[in-house]
BAZATOR-788214 format. One record per residue: x, y, z of N, C-alpha, C, CB in turn; residue in three letters; residue number from 1. Coordinates in steps of 0.001 Angstrom, whole numbers, plus 524288, in hexadecimal, padded with zeros to 5 digits. Glycine has a CB too. Layout:
   nc1   nc2   nc3  cac1  cac2  cac3   cc1   cc2   cc3  cbc1  cbc2  cbc3   r   k
     X     Y     Z     X     Y     Z     X     Y     Z     X     Y     Z ALA NUM
...
REM end
This chain:
   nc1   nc2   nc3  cac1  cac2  cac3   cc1   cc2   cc3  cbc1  cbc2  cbc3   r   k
 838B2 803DF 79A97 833D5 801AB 798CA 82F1F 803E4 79B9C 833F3 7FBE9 79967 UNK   1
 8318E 8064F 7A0F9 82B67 80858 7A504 82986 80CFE 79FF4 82D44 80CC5 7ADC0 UNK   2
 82C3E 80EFB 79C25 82A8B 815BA 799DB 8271C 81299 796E7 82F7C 81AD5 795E8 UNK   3
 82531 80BB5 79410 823F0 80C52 793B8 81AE6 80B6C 793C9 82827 80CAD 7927F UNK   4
 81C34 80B66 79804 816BF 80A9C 79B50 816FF 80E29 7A18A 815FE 8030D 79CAE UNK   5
 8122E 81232 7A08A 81253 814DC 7A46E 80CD8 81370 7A6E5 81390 81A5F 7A328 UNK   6
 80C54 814A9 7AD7B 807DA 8149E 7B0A3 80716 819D1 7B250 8082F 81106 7B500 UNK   7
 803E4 81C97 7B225 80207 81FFB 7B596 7FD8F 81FA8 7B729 8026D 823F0 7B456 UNK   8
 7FC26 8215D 7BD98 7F6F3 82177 7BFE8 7F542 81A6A 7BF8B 7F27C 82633 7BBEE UNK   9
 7F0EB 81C5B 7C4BF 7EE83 81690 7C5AB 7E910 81552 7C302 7EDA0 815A5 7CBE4 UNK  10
 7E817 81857 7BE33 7E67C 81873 7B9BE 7E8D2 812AF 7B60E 7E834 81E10 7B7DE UNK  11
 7EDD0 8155B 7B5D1 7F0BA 81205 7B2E0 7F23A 80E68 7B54F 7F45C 813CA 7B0B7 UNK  12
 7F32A 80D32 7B847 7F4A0 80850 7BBB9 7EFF5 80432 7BA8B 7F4FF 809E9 7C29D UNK  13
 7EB71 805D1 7BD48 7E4DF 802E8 7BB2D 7E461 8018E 7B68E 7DFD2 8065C 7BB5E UNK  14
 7E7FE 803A0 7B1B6 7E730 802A3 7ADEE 7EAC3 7FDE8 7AC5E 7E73E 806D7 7AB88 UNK  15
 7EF22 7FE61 7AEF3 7F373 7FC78 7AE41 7F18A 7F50E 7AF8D 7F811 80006 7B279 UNK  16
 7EF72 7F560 7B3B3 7EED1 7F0D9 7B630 7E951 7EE66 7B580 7F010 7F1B5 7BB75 UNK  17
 7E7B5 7F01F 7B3B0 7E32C 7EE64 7AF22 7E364 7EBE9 7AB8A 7E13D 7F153 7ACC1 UNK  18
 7E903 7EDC8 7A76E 7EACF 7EDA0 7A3D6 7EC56 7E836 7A3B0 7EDE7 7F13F 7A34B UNK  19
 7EFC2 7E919 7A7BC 7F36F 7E327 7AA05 7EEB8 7DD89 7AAA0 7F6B2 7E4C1 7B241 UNK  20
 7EC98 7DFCF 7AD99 7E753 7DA97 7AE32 7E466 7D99B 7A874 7E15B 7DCF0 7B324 UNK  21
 7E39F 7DC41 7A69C 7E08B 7DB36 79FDB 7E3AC 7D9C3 79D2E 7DE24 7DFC9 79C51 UNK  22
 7E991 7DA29 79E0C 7EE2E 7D84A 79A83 7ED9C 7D2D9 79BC6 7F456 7DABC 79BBB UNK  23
 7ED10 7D0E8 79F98 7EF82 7CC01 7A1EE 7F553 7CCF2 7A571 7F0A5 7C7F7 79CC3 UNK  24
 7F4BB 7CFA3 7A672 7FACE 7D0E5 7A8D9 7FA04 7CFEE 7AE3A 7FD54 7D74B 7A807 UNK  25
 7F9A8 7CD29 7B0BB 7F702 7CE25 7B547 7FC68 7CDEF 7B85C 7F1FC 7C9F0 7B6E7 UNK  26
 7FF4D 7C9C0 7B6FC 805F0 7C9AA 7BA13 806F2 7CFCA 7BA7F 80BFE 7C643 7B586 UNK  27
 80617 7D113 7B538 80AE3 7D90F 7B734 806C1 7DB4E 7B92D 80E29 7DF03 7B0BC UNK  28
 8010B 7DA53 7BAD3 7FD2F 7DDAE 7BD28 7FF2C 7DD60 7C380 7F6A1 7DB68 7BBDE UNK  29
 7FFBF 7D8D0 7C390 800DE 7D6C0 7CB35 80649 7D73F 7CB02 7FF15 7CF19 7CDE8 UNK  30
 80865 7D7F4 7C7CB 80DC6 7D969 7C88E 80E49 7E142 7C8B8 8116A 7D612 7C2B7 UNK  31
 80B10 7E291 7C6CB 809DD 7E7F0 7C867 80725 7EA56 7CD08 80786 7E984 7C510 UNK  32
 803C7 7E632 7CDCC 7FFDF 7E732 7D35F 80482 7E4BF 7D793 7F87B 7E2C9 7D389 UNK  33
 80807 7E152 7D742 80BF1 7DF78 7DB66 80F44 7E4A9 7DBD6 80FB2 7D9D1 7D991 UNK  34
 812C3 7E641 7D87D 81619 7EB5C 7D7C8 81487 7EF39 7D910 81776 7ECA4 7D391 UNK  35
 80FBE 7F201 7D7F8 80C28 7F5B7 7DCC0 80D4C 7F4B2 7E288 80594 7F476 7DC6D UNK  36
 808F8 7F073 7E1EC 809F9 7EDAC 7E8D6 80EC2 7ED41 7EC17 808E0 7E7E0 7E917 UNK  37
 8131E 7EC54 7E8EB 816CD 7EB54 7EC3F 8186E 7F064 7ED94 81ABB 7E7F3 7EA66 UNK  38
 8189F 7F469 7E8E8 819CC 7FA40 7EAB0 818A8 7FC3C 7EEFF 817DB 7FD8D 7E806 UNK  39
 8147E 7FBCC 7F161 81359 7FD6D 7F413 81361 7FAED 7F8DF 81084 7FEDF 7F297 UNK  40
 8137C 7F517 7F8D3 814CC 7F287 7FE79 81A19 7F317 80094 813F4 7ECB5 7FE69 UNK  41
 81C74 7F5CF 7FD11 822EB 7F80C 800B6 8210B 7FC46 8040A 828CA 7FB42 7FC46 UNK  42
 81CB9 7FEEB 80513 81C1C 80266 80861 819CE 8018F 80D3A 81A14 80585 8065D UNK  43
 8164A 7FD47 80C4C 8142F 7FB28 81038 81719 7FABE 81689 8132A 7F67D 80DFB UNK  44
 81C2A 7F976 81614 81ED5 7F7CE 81B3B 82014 7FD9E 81BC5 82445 7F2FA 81B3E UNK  45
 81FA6 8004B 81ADD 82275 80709 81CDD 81B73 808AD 81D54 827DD 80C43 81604 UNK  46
 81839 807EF 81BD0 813C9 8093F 81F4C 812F3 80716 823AF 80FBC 808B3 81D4F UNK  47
 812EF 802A2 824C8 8123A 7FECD 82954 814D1 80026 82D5A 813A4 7F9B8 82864 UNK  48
 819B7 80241 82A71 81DC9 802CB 83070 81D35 80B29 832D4 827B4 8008B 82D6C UNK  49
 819AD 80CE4 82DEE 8194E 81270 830E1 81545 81175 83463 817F0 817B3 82D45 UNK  50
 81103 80E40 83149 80C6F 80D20 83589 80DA4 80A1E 83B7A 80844 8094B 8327A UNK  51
 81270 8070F 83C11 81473 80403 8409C 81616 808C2 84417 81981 7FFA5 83F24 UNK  52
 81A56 80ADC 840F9 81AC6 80FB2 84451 81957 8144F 846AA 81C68 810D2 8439D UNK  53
 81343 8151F 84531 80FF9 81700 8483B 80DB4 8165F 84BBF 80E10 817B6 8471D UNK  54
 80E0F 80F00 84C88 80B0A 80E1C 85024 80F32 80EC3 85523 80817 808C3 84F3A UNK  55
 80A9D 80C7E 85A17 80BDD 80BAD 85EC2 80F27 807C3 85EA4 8080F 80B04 861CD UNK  56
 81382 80693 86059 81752 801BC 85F74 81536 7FC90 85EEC 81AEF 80132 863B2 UNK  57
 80FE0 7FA6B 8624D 80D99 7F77D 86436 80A68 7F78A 85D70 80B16 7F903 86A5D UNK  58
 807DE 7F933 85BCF 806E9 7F8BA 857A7 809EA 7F904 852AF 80436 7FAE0 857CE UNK  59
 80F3D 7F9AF 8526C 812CE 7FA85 84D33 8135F 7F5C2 84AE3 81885 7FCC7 84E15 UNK  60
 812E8 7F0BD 84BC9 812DA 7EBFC 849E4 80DA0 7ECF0 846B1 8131C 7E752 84E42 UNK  61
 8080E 7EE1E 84926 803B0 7ED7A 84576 80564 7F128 8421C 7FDF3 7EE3F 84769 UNK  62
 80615 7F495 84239 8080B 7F919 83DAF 80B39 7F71C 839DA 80B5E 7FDC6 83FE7 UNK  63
 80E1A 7F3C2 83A67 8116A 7F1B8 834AE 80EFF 7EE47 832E8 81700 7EF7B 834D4 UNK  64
 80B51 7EACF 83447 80695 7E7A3 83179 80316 7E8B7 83147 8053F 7E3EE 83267 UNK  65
 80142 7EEA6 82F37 7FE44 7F170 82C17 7FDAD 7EF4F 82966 7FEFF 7F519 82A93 UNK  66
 7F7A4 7EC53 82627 7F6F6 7E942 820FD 7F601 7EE54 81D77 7F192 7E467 820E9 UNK  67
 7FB0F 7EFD8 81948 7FAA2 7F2C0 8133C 7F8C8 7F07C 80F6C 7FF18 7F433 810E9 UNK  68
 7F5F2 7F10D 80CBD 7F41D 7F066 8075A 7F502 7F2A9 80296 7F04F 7F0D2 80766 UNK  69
 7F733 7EF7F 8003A 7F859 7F4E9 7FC1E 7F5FD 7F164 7F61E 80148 7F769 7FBBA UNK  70
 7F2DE 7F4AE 7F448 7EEBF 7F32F 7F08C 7EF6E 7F69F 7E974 7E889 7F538 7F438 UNK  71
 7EFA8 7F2D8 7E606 7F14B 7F50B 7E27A 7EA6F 7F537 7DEF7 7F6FE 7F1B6 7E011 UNK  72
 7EA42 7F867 7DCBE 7E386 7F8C1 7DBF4 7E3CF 7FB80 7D5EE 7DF89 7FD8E 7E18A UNK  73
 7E076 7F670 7D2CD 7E1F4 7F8C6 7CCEB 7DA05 7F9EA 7C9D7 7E72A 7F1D6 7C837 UNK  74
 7D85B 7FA65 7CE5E 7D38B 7FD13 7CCDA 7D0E8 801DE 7CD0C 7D112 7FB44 7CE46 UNK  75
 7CD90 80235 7CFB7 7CC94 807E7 7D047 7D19D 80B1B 7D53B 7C55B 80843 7D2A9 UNK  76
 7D21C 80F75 7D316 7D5A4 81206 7D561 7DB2A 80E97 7D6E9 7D2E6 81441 7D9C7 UNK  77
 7DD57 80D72 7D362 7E282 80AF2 7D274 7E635 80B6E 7D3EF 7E3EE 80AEA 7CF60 UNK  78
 7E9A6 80916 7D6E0 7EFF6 80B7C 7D897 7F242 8086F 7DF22 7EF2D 81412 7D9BA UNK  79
 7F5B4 8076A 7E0E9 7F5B2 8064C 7E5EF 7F52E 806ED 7EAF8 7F747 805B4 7E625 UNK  80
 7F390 80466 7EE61 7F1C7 80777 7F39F 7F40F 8037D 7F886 7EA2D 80844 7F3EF UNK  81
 7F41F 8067D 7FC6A 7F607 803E7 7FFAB 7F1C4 804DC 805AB 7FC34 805B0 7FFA4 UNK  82
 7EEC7 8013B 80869 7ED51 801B4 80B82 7EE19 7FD96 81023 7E9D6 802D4 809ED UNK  83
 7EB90 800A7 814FE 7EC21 7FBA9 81808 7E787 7F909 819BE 7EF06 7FC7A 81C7B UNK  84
 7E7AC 7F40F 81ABA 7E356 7F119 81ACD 7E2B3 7EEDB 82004 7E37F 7ED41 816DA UNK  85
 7DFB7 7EB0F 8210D 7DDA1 7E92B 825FC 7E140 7E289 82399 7D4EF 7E9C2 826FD UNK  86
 7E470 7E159 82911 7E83E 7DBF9 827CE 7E52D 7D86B 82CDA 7F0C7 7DD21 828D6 UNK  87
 7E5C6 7D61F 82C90 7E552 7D0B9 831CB 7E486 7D404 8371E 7EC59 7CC22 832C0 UNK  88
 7E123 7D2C0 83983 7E045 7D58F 83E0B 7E61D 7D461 842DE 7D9CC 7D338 8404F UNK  89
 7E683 7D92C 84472 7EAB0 7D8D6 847B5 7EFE6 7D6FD 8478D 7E957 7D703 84A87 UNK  90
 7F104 7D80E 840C8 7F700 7D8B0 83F8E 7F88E 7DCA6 83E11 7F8F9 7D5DD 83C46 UNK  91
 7F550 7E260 83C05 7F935 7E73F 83B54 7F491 7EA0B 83F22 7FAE1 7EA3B 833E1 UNK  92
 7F64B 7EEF6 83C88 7F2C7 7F3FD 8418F 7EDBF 7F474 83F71 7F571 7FB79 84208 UNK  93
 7EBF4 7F3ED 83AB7 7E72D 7F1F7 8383B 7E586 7F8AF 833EC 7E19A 7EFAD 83E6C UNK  94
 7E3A0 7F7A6 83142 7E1A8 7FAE9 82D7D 7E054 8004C 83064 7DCD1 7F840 82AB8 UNK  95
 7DAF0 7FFFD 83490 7DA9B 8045C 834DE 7DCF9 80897 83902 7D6A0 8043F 8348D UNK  96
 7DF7B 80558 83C7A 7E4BD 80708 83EF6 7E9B2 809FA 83C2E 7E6D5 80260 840D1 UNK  97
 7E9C5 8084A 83869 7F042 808F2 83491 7ED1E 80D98 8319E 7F344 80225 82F2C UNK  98
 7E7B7 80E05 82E80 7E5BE 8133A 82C3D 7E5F2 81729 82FE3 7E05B 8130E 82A4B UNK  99
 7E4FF 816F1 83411 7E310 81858 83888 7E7EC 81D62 83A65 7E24C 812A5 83C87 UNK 100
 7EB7C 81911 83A9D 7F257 81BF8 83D36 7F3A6 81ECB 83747 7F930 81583 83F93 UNK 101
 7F357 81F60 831CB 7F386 81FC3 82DEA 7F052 823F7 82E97 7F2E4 81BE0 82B0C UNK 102
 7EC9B 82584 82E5D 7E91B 82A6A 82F6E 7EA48 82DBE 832AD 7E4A3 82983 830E1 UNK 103
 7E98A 82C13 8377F 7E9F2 82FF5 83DB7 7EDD4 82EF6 83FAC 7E605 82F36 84280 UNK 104
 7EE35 829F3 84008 7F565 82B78 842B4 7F2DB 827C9 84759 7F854 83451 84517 UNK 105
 7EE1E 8250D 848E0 7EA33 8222E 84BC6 7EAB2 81C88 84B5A 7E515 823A2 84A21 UNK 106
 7E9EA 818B6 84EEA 7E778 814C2 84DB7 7E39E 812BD 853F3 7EC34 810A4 84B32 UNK 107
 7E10D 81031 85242 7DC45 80D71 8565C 7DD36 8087C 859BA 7D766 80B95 852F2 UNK 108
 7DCAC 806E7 85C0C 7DDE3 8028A 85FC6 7DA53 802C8 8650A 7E410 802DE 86152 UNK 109
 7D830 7FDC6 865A8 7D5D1 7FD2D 86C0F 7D9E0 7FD6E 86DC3 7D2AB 7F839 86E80 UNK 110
 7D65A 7FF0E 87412 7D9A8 80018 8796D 7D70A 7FAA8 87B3F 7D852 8069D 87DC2 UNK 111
 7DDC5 7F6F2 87F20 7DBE8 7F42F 87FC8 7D6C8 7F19A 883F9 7DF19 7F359 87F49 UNK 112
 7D781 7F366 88933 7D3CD 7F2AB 88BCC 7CC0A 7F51F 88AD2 7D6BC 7F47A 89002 UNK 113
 7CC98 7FAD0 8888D 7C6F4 7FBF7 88740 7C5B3 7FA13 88203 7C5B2 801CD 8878A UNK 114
 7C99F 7F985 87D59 7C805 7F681 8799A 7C4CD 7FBF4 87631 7C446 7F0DB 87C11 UNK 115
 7C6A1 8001C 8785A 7C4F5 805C2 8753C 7C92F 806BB 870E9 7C4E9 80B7B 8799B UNK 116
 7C71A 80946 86CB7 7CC86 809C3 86989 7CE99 80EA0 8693A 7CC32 80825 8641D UNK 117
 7D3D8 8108F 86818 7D46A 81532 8696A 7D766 81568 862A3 7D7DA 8168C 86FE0 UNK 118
 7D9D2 81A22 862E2 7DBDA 81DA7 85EF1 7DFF9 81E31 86084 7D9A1 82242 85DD8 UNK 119
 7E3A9 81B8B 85E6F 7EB7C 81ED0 86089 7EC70 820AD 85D98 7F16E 81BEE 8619B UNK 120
 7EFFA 825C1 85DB4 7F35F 82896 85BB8 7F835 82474 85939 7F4F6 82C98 86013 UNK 121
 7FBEB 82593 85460 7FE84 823AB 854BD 801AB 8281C 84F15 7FCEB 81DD4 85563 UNK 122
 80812 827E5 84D79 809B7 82CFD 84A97 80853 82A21 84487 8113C 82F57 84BE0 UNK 123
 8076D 826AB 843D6 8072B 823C7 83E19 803E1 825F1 83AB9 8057F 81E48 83E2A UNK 124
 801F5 82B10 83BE5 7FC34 82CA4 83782 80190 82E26 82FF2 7F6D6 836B9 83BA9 UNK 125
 7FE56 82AE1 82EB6 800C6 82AFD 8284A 8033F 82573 82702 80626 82FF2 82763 UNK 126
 8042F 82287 82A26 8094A 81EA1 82A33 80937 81CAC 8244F 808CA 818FC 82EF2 UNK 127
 8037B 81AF6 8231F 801D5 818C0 81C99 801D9 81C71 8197C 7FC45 81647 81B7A UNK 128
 7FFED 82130 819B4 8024B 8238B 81550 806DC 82748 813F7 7FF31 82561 813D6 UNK 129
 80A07 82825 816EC 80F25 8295D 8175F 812C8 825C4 8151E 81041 82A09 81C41 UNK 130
 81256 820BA 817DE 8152C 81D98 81657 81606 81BDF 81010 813C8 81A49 81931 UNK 131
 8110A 81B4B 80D93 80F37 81B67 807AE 81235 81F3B 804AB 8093E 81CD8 8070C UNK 132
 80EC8 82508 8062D 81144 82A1B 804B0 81649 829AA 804BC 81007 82E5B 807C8 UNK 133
 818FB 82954 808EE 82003 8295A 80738 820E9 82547 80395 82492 827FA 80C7E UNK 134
 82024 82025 803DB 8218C 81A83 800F9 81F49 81D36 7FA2E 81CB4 81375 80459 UNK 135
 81AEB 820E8 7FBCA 81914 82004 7F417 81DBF 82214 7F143 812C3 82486 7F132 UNK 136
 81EEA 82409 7F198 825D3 82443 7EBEC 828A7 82029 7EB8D 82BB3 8289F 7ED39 UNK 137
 82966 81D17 7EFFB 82B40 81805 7EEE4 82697 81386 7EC81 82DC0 81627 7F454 UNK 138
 82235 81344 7EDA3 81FEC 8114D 7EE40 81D77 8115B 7E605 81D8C 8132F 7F3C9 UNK 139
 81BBA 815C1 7E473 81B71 8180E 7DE29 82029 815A8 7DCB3 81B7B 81F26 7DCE6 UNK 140
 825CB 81630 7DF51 8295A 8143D 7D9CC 82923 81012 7D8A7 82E95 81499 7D98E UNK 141
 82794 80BC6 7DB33 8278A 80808 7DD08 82272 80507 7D8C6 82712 808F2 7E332 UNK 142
 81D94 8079D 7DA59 8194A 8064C 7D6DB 81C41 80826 7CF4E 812CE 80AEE 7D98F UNK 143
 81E7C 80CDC 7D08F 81D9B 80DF8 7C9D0 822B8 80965 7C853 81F31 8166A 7C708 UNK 144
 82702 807D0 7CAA5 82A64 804A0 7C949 8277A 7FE2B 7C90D 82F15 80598 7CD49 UNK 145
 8231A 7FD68 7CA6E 81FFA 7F7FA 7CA36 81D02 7F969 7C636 81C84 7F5E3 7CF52 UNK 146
 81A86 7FE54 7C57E 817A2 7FE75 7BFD1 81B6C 7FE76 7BBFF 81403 80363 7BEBC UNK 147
 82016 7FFF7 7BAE6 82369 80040 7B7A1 82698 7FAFC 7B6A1 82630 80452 7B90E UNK 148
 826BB 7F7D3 7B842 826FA 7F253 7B967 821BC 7EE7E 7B545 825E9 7F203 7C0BB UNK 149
 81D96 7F132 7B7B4 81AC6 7ED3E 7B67A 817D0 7F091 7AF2A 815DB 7EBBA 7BCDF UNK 150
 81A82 7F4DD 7AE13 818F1 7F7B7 7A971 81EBD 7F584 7A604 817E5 7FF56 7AA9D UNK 151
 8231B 7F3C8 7A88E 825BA 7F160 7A42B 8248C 7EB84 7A3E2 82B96 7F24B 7A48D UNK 152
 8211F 7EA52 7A729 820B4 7E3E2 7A6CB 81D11 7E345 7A1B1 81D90 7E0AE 7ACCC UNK 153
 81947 7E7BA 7A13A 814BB 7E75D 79E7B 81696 7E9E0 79884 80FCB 7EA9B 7A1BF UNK 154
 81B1A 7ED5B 798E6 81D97 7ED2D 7942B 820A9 7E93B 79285 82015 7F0C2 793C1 UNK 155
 8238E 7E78B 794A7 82708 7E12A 792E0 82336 7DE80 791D5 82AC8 7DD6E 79771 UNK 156
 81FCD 7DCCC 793B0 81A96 7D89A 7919C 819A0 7DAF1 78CD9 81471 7D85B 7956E UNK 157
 81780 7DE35 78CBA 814C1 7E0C7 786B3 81810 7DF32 7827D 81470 7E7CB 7862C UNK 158
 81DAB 7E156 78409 82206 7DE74 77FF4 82134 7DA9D 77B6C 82555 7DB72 782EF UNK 159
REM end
């Protein structure tokens, strides 16, 4: 039944879920925006834990409570994303720490007695997008098997 309703591009996706909201469909819309979402929160714990393992031991706990976001976006420039955000102060390593080791391979921290901040070295430069990059083949079959799901739901209805 997937041959017969196809998606291509996040063109069509925007269109797709447009479609769904002007239908009244709103159940298979959030049931499509859930099936995205979840796709991609299977990756989440294999980022967290490359980013742990970069750190200094003393910091590998904040490193696995990295706050991820992963945002499904059916407006301008359409499709899913995954970022990290700023969570509760002083439960993960914090946003611009985790970009930070993700870029340079760096993160920032006061020293305790001068209260100066310094720059450490640390081997984690990529941890977020490596981790992604390998996961996306799993990560695509995963999405096109939830669109294909939710393109026979919308053919059985039509029925």
């Amino acid at each position: 039944m997937s041959g017969d309703f196809e998606l291509k591009g996040a063109d069509q996706f925007l269109k797709l879920s447009k479609a769904l909201k002007e239908a009244g469909r709103t159940e298979t819309r959030k049931a499509l925006h859930k099936g995205l979402r979840d796709a991609v929160n299977k990756a989440k714990p294999e980022a967290a834990e490359a980013l742990s393992a970069a750190l200094p031991s003393g910091l590998r706990g904040k490193g696995r409570r990295v706050r991820q976001a992963v945002q499904v976006k059916t407006g301008h420039d359409p499709g899913v994303s995954v970022a990290v955000r700023y969570g509760r102060a002083g439960t993960g390593l914090g946003a611009v720490n985790a970009k930070l080791v993700n870029q340079r391979g760096t993160f920032r921290h006061p020293v305790y007695k001068t209260g100066a901040w310094v720059a450490q070295r640390t081997g984690g430069q990529g941890w977020f997008d490596k981790t992604y990059t390998n996961a996306a083949p799993r990560i695509r079959a995963e999405l096109e098997r939830v669109l294909g799901q939710v393109a026979e739901d919308i053919v059985r209805k039509a029925r």
